[in-house]
VEXDREN-2710 file (C-alpha; in Angstrom, 1 decimal):
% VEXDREN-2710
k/r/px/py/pz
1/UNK/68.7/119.6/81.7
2/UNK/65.8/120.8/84.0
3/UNK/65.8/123.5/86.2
4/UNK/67.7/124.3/88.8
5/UNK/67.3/122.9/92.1
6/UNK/63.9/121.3/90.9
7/UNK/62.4/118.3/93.1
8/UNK/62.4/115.0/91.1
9/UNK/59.2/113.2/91.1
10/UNK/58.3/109.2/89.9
11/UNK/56.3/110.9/87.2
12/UNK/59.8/112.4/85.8
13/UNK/61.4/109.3/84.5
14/UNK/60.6/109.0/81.3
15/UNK/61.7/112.4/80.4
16/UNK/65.1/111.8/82.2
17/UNK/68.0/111.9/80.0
18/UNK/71.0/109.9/80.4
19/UNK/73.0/111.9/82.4
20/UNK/70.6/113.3/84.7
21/UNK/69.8/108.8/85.6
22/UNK/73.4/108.8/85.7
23/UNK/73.2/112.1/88.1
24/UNK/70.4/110.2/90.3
25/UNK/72.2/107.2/90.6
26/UNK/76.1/108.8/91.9
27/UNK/74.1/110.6/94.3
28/UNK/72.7/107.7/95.6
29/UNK/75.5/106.1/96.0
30/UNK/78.6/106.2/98.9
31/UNK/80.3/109.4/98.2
32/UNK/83.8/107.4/97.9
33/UNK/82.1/104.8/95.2
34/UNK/80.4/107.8/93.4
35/UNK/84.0/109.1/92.9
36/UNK/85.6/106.2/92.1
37/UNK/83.0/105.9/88.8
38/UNK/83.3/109.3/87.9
39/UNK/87.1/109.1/87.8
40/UNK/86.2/106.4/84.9
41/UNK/84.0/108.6/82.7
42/UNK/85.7/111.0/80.3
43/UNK/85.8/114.4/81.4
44/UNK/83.1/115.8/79.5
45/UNK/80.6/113.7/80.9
46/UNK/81.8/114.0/84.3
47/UNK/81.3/117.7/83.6
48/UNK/78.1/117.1/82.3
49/UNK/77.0/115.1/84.9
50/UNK/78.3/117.3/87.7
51/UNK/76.4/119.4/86.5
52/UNK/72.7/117.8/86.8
53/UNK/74.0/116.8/89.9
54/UNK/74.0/120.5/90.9
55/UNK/70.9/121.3/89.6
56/UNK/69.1/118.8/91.6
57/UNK/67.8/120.0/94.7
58/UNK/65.6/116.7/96.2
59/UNK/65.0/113.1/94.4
60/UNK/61.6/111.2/95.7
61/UNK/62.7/108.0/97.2
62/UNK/60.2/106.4/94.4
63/UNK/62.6/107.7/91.7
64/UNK/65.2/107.4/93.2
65/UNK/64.4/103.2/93.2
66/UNK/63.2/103.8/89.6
67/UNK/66.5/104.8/88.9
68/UNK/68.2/102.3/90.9
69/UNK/66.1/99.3/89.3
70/UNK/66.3/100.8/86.0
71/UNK/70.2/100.7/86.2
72/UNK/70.3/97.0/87.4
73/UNK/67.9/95.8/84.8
74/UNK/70.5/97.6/82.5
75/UNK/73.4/95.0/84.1
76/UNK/71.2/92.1/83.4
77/UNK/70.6/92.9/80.2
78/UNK/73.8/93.6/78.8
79/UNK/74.9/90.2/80.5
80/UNK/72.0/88.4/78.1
81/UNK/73.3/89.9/75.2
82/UNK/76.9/89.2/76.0
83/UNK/75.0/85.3/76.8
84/UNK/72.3/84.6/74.3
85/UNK/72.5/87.8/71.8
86/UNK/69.9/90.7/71.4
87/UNK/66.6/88.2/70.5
88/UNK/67.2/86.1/73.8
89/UNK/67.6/89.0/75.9
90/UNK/64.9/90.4/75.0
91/UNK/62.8/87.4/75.5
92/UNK/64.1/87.4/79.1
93/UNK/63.5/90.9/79.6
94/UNK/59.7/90.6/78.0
95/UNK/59.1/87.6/80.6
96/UNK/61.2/88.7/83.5
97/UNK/60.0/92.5/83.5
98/UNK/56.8/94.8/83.7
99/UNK/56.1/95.5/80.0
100/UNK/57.0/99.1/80.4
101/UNK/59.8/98.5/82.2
102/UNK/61.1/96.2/79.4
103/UNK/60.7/98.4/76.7
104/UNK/62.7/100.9/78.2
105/UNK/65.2/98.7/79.0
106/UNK/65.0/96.7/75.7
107/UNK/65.3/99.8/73.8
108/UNK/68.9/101.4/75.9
109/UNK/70.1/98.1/75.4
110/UNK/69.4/98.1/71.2
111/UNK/71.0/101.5/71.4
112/UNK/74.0/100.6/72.8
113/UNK/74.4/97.5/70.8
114/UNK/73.7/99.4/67.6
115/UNK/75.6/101.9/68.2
116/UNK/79.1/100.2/68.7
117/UNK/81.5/99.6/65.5
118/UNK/80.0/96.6/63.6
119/UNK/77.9/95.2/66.4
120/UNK/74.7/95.3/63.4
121/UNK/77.0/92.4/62.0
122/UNK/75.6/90.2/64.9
123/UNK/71.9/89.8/63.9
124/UNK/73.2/88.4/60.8
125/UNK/73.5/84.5/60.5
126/UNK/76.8/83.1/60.5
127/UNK/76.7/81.6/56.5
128/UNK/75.2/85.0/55.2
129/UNK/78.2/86.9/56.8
130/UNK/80.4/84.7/55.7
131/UNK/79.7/84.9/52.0
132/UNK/79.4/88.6/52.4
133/UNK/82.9/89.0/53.9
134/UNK/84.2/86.8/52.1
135/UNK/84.6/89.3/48.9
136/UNK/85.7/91.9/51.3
137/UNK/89.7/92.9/51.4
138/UNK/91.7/91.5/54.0
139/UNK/92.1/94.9/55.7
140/UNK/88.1/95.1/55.7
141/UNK/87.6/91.7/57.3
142/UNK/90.5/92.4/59.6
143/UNK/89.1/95.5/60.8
144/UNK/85.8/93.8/61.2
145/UNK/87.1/91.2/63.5
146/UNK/88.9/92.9/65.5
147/UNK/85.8/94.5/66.5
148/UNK/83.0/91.5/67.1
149/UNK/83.1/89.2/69.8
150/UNK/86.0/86.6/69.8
151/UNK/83.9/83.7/69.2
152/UNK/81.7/85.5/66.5
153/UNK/85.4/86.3/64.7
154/UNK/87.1/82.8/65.3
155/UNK/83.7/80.9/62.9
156/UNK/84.3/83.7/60.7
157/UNK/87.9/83.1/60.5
158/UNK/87.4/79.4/60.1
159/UNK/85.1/80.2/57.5
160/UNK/87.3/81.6/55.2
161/UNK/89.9/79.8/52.4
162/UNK/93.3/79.2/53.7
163/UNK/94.9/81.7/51.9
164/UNK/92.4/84.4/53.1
165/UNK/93.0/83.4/56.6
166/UNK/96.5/84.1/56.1
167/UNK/96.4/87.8/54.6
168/UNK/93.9/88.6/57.3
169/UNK/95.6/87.0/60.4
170/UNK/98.8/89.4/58.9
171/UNK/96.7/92.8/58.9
172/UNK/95.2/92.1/62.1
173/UNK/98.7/91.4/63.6
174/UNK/100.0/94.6/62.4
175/UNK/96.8/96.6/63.2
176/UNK/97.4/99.0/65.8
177/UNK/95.0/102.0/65.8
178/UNK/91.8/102.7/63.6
179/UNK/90.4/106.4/63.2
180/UNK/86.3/106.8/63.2
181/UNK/87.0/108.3/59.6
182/UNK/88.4/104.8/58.6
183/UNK/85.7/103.1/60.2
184/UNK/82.9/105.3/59.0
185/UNK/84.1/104.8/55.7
186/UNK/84.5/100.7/55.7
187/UNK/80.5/100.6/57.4
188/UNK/79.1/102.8/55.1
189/UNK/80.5/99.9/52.2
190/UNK/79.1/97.2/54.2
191/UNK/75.9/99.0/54.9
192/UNK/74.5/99.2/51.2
193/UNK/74.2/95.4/51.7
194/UNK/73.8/95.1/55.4
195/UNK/73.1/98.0/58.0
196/UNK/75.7/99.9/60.3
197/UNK/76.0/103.1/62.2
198/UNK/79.6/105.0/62.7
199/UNK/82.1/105.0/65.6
200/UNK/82.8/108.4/67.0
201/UNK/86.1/107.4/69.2
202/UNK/89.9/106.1/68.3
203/UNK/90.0/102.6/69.5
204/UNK/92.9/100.2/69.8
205/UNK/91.8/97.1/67.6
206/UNK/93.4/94.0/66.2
207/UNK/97.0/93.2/67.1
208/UNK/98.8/89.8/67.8
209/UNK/96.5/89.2/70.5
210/UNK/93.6/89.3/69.0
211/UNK/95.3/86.9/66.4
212/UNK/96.2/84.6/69.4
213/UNK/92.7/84.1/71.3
214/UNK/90.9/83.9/67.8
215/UNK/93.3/80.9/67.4
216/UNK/92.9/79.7/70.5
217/UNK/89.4/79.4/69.7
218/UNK/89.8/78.1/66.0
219/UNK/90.7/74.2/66.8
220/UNK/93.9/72.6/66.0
221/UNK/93.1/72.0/62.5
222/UNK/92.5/75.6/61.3
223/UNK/95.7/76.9/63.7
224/UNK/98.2/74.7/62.7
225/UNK/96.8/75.6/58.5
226/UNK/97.2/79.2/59.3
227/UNK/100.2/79.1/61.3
228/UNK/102.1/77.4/58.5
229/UNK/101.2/78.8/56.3
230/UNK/101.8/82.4/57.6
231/UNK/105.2/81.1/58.7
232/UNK/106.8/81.1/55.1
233/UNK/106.4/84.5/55.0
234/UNK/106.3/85.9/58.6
235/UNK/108.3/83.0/60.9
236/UNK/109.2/85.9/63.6
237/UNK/105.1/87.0/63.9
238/UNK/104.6/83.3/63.7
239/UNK/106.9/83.0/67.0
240/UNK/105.0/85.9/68.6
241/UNK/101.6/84.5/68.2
242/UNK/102.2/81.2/69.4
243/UNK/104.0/82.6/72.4
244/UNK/100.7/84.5/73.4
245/UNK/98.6/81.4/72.6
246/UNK/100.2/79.4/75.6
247/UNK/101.8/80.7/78.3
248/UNK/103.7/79.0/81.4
249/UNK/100.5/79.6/83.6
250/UNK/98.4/78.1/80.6
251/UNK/100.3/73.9/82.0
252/UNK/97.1/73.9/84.0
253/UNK/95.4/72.8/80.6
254/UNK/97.4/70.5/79.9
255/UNK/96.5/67.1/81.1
256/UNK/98.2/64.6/84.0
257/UNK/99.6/62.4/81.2
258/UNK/100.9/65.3/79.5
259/UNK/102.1/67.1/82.3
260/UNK/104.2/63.7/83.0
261/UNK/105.7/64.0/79.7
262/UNK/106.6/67.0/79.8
263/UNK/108.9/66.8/83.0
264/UNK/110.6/63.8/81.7
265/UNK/112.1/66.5/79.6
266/UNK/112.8/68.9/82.2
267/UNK/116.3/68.6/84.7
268/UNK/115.6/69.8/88.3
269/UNK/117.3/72.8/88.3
270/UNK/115.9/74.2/85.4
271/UNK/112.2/73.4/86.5
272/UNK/112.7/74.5/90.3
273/UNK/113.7/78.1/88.1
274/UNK/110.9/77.6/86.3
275/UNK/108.5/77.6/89.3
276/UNK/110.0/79.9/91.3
277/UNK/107.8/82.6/90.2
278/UNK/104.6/81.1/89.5
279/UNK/101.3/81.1/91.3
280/UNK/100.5/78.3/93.4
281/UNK/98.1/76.1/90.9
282/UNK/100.4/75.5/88.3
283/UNK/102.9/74.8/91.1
284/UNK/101.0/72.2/92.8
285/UNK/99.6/70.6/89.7
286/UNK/103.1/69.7/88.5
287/UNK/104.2/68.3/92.1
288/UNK/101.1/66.4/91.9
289/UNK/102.5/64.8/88.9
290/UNK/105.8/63.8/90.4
291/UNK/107.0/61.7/93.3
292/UNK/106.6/62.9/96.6
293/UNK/110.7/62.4/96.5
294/UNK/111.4/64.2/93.1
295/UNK/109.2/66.9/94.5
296/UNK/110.8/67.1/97.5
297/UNK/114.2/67.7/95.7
298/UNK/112.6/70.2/93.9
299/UNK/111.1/72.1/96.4
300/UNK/114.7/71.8/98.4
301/UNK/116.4/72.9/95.0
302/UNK/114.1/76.5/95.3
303/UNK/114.7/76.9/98.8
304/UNK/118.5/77.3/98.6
305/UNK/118.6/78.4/95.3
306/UNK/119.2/81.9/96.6
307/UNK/118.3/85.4/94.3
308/UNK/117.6/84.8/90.7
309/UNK/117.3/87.0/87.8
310/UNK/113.9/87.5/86.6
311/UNK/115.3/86.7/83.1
312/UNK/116.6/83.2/83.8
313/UNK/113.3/83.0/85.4
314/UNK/111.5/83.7/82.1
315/UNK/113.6/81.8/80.1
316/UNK/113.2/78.9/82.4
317/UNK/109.5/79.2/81.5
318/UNK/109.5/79.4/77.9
319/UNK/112.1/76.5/77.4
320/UNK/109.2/74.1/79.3
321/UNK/106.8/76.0/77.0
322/UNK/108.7/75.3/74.2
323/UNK/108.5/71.5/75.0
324/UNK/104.7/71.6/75.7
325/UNK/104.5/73.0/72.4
326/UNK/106.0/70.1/70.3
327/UNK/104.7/67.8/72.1
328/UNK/101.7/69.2/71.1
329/UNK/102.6/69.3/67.7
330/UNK/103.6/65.9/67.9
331/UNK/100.0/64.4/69.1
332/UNK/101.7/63.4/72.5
333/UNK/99.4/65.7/74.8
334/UNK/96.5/67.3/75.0
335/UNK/96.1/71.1/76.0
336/UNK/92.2/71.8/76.8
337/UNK/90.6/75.3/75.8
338/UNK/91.7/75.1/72.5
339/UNK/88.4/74.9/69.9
340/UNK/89.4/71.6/69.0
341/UNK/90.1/69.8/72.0
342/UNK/86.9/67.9/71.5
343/UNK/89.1/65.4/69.3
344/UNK/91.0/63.3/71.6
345/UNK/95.0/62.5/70.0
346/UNK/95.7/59.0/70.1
END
């Protein structure tokens, strides 16, 4: 930790640990935004870090920049490997930074990556993974994709037979919370073939979230496969997933024409319920889709509708979703976002 009240020189940084950067860095900061970021760290670190912060008695203003430029080259470079994965960011950071500087960022960064639950799955190319997961049980793969990015899950998920899909859509719908000894043990499998390094911490993975945005993601063609095919067994998880994968908000993907068809479908009362609640984009998109005179009715019929349940509200909302959703199905409109979308419907 160093010793106490020691002056902090330029020449120091190297040695610097985490938590005495971390130390520099609060201190240099407002006192109320220092406090607000240590109210975010678990307590052990705080107390950790409280501690360097006591044993520092006077940071150079050259370190203290160090630190400073150090942290923000840390930002940058976690936002390359969320853009362009490890290899492009550090590409960038061999161009963008002095070559010292890079390597010590370069190497945090590889760290950090490494050390999260199946992040060493990322360096592998997308075919390779796939034949390797694909002789994997469905609880492995499930657990495994409820930890890699979204994108990085929904190819994987397309990837894999039909029936495959299914069982592991199920487990990851059902998952709720994974213990490091259950993930230690499922890397240490895939590591005789691949690499991986263990998760110390609980996390909450998987659920029918995670099922919804990787569908989301997958195109029409895969979703509607899976969904049907999970819906002989499981109609009532079927019903949840598909509610997450549009919501009343979500109308803003759906296109003028569509929009149009929709509120053919829709009496004024019901729709002025419907909106009374939502934020103003949807709002306006659908008036921009009606007369001025039907959406002046409208706007009249939420004026002196007086108070409303939040309930009727709700359900107000998912009947309108409900239609967007067969029409859908139906090839009538187009929702954008959606992996496939690419593919106009005639």
């Amino acid at each position: 930790m160093g010793a106490t009240g020691r002056t902090l020189g330029n020449a120091d940084l190297e040695r610097l640990s985490g938590t005495r950067k971390g130390a520099i860095l609060l201190v240099a900061l407002k006192q109320d935004v220092a406090a607000t970021i240590m109210r975010s760290l678990p307590r052990d670190l705080v107390e950790e870090i409280a501690g360097d912060i006591a044993s520092i008695n006077t940071v150079e203003p050259a370190l203290r920049e160090e630190v400073i430029s150090e942290f923000y080259n840390m930002l940058l470079a976690r936002q390359y490997v969320d853009a362009g994965g490890l290899s492009w960011a550090r590409s960038v950071l061999e161009k963008t930074l002095p070559p010292d500087e890079a390597r010590r960022v370069i190497a945090a960064i590889e760290h950090h990556v490494y050390e999260q639950p199946f992040n060493f799955l990322q360096k592998t190319e997308k075919e390779n993974l796939l034949t390797f997961l694909q002789e994997e049980h469905p609880q492995t793969i499930a657990l495994v994709l409820s930890h890699v990015p979204v994108g990085m899950s929904s190819e994987i998920m397309t990837g894999l037979p039909t029936e495959r899909q299914i069982e592991v859509v199920t487990r990851m719908a059902t998952m709720d919370q994974t213990s490091p000894e259950v993930i230690r043990e499922v890397e240490a499998g895939l590591e005789k073939r691949l690499a991986g390094l263990v998760s110390e911490r609980f996390e909450r993975v998987g659920g029918i979230p995670a099922v919804a945005e990787i569908l989301n993601l997958a195109g029409r063609a895969a979703e509607k496969a899976i969904l049907e095919g999970l819906d002989a067994e499981n109609p009532e998880l079927v019903e949840e997933i598909r509610r997450l994968m549009f919501v009343f908000e979500d109308i803003l993907r759906v296109n003028d024409k569509g929009i149009q068809a929709v509120l053919k479908e829709v009496d004024n009362e019901e729709l002025a319920l419907a909106l009374r609640t939502a934020s103003e984009d949807p709002v306006d998109k659908i008036f921009k889709n009606m007369s001025e005179r039907a959406a002046l009715l409208i706007k009249e019929e939420m004026e002196f509708m007086g108070p409303v349940r939040v309930s009727d509200v709700e359900s107000a909302q998912q009947k309108i979703v409900d239609i967007v959703r067969r029409l859908e199905d139906a090839g009538e409109i187009i929702i954008s976002g959606k992996g496939g979308d690419g593919e106009l419907i005639s």
